[in-house]
Backbone as a ProteinNet text record, in pm:
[ID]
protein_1_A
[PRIMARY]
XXXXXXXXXXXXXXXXXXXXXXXXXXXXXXXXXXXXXXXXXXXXXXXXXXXXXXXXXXXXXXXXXXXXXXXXXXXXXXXXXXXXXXXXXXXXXXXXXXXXXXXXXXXXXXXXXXXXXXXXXXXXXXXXXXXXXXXX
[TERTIARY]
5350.2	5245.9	5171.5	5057.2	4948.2	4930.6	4940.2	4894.8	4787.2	4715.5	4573.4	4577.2	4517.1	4543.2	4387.2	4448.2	4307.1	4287.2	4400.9	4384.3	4305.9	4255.1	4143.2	3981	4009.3	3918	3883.4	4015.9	4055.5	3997.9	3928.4	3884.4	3712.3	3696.5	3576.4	3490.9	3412	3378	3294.6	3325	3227.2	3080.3	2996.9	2849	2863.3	2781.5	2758.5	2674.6	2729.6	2667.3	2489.7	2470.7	2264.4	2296.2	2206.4	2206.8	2097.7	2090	2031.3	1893.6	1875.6	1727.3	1658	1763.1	1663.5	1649.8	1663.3	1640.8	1500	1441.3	1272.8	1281.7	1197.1	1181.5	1144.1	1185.5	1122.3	1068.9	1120.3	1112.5	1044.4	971.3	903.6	1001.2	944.2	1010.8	929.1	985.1	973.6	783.4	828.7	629.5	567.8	601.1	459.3	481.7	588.4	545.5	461.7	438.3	378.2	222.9	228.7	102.8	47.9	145.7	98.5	54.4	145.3	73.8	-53.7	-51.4	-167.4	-294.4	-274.9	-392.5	-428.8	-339.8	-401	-501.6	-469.7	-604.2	-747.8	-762.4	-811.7	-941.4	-1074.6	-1166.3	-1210.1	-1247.5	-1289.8	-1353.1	-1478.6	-1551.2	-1452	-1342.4	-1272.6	-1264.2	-1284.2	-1224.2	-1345.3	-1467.9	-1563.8	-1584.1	-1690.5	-1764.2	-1869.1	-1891.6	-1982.1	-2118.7	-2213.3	-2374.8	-2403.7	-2513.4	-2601.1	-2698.5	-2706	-2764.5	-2637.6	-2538.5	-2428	-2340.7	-2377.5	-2316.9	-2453.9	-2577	-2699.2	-2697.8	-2636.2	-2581.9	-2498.7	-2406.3	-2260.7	-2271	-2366	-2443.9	-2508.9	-2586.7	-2666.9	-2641.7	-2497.1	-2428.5	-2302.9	-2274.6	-2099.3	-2035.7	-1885.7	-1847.5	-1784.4	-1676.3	-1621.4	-1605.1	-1563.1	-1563.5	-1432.6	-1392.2	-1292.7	-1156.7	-1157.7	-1055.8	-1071.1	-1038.5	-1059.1	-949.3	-997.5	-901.5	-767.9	-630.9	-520.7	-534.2	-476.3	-470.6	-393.5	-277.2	-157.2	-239.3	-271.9	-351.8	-257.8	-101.5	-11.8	-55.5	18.2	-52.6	-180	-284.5	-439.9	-400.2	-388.7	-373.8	-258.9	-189.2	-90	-171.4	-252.8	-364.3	-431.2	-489.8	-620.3	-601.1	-441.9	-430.9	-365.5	-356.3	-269.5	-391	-490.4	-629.9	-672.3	-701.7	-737.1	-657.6	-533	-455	-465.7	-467.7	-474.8	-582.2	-716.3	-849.6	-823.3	-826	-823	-709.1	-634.8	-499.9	-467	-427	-395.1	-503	-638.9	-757.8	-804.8	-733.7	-741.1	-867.4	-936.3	-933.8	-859.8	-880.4	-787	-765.6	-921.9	-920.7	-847.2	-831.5	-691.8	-593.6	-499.6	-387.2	-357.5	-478.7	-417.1	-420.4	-485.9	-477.5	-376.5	-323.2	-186.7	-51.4	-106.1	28.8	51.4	-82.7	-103.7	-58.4	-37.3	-14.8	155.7	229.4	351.4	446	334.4	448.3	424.9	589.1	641.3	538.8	543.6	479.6	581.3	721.5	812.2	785.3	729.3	682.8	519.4	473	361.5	366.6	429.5	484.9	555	618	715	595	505.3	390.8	316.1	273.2	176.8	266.7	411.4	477.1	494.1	511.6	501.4	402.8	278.2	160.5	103	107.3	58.3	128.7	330.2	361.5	353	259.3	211.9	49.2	-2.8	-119	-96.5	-25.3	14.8	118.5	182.5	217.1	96.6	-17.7	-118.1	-200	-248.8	-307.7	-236.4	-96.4	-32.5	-28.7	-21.8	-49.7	-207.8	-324.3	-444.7	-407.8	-394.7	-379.5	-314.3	-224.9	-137.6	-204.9	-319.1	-347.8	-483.8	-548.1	-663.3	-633.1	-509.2	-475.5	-436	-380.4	-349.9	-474.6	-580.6	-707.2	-770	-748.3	-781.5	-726
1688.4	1595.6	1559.8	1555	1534.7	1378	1333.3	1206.1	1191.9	1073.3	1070	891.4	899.5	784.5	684.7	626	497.9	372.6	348.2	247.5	198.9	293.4	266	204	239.9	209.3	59.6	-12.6	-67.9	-220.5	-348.8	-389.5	-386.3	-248.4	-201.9	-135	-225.3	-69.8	20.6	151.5	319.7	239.2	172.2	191.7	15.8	-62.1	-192.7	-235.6	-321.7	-377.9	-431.4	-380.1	-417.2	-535.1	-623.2	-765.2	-761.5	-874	-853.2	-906.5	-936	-1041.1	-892.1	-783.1	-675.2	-572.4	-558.5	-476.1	-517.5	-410.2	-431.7	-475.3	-534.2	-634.1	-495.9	-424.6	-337.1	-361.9	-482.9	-530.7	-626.1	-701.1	-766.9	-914.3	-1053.3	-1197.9	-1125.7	-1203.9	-1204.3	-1302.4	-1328.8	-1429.5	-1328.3	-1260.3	-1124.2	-1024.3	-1014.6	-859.3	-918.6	-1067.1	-1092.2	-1081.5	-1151.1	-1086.4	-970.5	-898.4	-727.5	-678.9	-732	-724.5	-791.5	-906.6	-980.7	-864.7	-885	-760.5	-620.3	-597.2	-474.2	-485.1	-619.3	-656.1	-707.7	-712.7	-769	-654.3	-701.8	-596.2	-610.8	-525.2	-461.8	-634.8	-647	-726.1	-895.9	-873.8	-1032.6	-1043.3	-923	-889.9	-985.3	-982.6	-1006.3	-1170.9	-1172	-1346.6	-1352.8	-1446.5	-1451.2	-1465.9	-1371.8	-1386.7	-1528.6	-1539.1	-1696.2	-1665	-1558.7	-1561.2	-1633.8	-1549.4	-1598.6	-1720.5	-1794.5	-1928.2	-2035.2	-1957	-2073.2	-2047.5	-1989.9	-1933	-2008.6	-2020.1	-2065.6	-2264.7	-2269	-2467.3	-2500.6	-2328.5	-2371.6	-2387.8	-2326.5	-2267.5	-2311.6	-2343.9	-2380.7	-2264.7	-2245.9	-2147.4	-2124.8	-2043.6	-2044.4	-1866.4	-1861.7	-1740.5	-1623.9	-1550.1	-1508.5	-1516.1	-1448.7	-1448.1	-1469.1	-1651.4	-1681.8	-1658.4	-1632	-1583.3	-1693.1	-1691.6	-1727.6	-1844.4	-1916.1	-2057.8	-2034.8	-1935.9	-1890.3	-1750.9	-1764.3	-1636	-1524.4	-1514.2	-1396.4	-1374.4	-1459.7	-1379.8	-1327.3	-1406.3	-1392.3	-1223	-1205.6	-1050.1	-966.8	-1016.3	-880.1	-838.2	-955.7	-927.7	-834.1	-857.9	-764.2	-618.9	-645.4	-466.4	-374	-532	-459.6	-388.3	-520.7	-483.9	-310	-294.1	-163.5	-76.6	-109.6	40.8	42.7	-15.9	-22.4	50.8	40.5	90.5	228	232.6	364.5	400.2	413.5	437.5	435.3	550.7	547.4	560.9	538.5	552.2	406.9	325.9	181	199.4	59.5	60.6	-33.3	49.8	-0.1	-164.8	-195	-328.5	-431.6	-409.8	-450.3	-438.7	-281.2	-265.9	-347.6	-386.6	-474.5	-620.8	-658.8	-779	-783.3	-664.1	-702.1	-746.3	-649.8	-641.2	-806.2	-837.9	-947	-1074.4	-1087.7	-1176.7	-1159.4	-1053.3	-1043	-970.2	-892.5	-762.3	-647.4	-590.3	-484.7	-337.1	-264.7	-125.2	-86.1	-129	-50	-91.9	-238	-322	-248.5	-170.4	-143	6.2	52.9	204.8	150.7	64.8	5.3	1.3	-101.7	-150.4	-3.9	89.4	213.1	266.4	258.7	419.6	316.6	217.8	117.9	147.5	133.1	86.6	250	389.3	476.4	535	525	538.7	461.3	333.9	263	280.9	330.7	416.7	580.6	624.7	800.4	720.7	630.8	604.2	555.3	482.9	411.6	493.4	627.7	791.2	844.9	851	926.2	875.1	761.8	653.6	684.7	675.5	706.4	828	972.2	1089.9	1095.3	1030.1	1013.1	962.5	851.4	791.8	854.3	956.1	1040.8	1129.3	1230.8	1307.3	1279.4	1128.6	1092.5	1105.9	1031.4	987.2	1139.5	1231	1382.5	1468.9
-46.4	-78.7	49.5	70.1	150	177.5	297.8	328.9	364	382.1	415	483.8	608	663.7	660.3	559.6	535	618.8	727.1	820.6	902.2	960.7	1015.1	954.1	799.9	759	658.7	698.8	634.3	714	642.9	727.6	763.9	748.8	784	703.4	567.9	473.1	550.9	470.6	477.6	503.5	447.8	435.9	406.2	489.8	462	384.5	268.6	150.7	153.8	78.1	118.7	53.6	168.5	91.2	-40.9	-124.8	-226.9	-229.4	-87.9	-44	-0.7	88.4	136.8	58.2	-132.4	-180.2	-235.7	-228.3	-288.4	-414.2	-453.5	-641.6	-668.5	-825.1	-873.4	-1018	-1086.3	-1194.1	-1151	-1355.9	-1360.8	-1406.5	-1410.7	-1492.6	-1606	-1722.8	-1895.3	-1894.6	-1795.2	-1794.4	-1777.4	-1642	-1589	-1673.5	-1767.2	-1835.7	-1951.1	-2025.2	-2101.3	-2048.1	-1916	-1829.7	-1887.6	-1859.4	-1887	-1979	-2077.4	-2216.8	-2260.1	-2216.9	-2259.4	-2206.3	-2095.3	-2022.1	-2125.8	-2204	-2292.5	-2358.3	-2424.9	-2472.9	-2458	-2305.8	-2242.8	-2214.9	-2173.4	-2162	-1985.6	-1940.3	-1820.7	-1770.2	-1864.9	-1799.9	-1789.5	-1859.3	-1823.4	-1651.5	-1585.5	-1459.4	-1330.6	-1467.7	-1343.9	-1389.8	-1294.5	-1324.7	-1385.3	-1503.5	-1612.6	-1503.4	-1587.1	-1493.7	-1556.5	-1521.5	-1496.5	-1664.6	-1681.7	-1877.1	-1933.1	-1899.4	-1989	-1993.6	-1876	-1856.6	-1895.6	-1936.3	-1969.3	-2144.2	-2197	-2311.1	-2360.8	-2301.8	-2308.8	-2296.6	-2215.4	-2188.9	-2335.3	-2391.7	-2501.3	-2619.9	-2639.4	-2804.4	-2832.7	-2679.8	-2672	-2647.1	-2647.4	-2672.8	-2521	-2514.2	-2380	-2350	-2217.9	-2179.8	-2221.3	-2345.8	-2361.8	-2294.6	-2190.4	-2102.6	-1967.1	-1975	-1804.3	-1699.9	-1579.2	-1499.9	-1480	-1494	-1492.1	-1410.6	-1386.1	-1265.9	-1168	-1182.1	-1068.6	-1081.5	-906.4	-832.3	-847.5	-803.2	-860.4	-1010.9	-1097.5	-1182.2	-1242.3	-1165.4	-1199.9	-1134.7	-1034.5	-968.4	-1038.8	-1111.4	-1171.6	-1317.6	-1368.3	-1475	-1405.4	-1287.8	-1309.1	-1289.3	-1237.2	-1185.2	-1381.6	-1400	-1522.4	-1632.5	-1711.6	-1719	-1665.1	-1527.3	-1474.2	-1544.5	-1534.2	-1546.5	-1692.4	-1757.9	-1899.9	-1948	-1872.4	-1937.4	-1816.8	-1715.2	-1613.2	-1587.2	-1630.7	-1609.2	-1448.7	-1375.3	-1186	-1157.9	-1144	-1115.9	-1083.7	-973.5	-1005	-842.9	-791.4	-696.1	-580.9	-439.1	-337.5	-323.9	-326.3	-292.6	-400.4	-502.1	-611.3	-586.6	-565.7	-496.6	-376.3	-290	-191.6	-233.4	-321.2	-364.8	-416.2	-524.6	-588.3	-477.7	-371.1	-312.1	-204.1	-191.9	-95.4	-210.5	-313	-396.1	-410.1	-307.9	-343.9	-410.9	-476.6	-510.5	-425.4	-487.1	-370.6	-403.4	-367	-413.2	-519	-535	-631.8	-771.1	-760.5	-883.5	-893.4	-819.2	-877.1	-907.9	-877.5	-922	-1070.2	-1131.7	-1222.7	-1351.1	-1266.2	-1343.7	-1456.5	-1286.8	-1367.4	-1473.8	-1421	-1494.7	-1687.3	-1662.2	-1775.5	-1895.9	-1783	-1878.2	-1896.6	-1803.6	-1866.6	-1956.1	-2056.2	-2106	-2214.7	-2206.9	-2332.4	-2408.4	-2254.3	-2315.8	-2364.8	-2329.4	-2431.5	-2576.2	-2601.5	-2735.8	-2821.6	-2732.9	-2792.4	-2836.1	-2759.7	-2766.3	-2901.4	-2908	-2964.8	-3147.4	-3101.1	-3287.2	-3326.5	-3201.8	-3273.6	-3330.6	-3267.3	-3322.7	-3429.7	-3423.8	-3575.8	-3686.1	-3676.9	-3761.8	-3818.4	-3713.2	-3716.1	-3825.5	-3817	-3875	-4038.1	-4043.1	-4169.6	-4253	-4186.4	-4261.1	-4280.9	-4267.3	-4285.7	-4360.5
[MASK]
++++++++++++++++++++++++++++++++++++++++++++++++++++++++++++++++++++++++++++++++++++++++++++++++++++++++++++++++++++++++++++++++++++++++

């Protein structure tokens, strides 16, 4: 029978434990993925700021602006990247990605985010086709 001498190692683990502060966030809270969702429904132009017709419109008829931007700037910024990817899928622009990331998320949460939302746009693709074909 073969011995094997573990003493030395004993004391000392093989590979030191990653603390759990220095692993990158790759997931979302149950609030920001509702974020996310909410954003599907959401149209391009929620992204921008109402012109000056549409706020002398809005003085004249009442009526408020569909979807106003969030009050917590993180999540006002995980909307808008979410929004993008939703209508352009990875075709986002830079100056978003850095806003997303300057609001605090990691790049792993935004790799998390795309691979999320462009597998909810090919089921969303995949139900139209389905429903195309029925009506035929």
């Amino acid at each position: 029978m073969a011995y094997l001498n573990f003493s030395p190692l004993q004391g000392s683990p093989v590979a030191p434990p990653m603390d759990l502060a220095e692993r990158p966030r790759t997931g979302f809270s149950a609030l920001e993925w509702q974020v996310v969702a909410i954003a599907q429904g959401d149209r391009i132009g929620s992204l921008s700021a109402p012109g000056k017709l549409s706020v002398a419109l809005g003085m004249i008829f009442g009526g408020q602006r569909p979807n106003p931007k969030l009050a917590d700037p993180r999540l006002e910024a995980l909307r808008r990247i979410a929004v993008l990817a939703w209508h352009k899928g990875y075709t986002l622009p830079l100056s978003e990605i850095r806003a997303f990331h300057a609001a605090g998320f990691t790049p792993e949460q935004y790799e998390t985010l795309l691979a999320s939302i462009s597998r909810g746009r090919a089921a969303r693709n995949q139900g139209n086709r389905h429903e195309h074909d029925l009506a035929h």
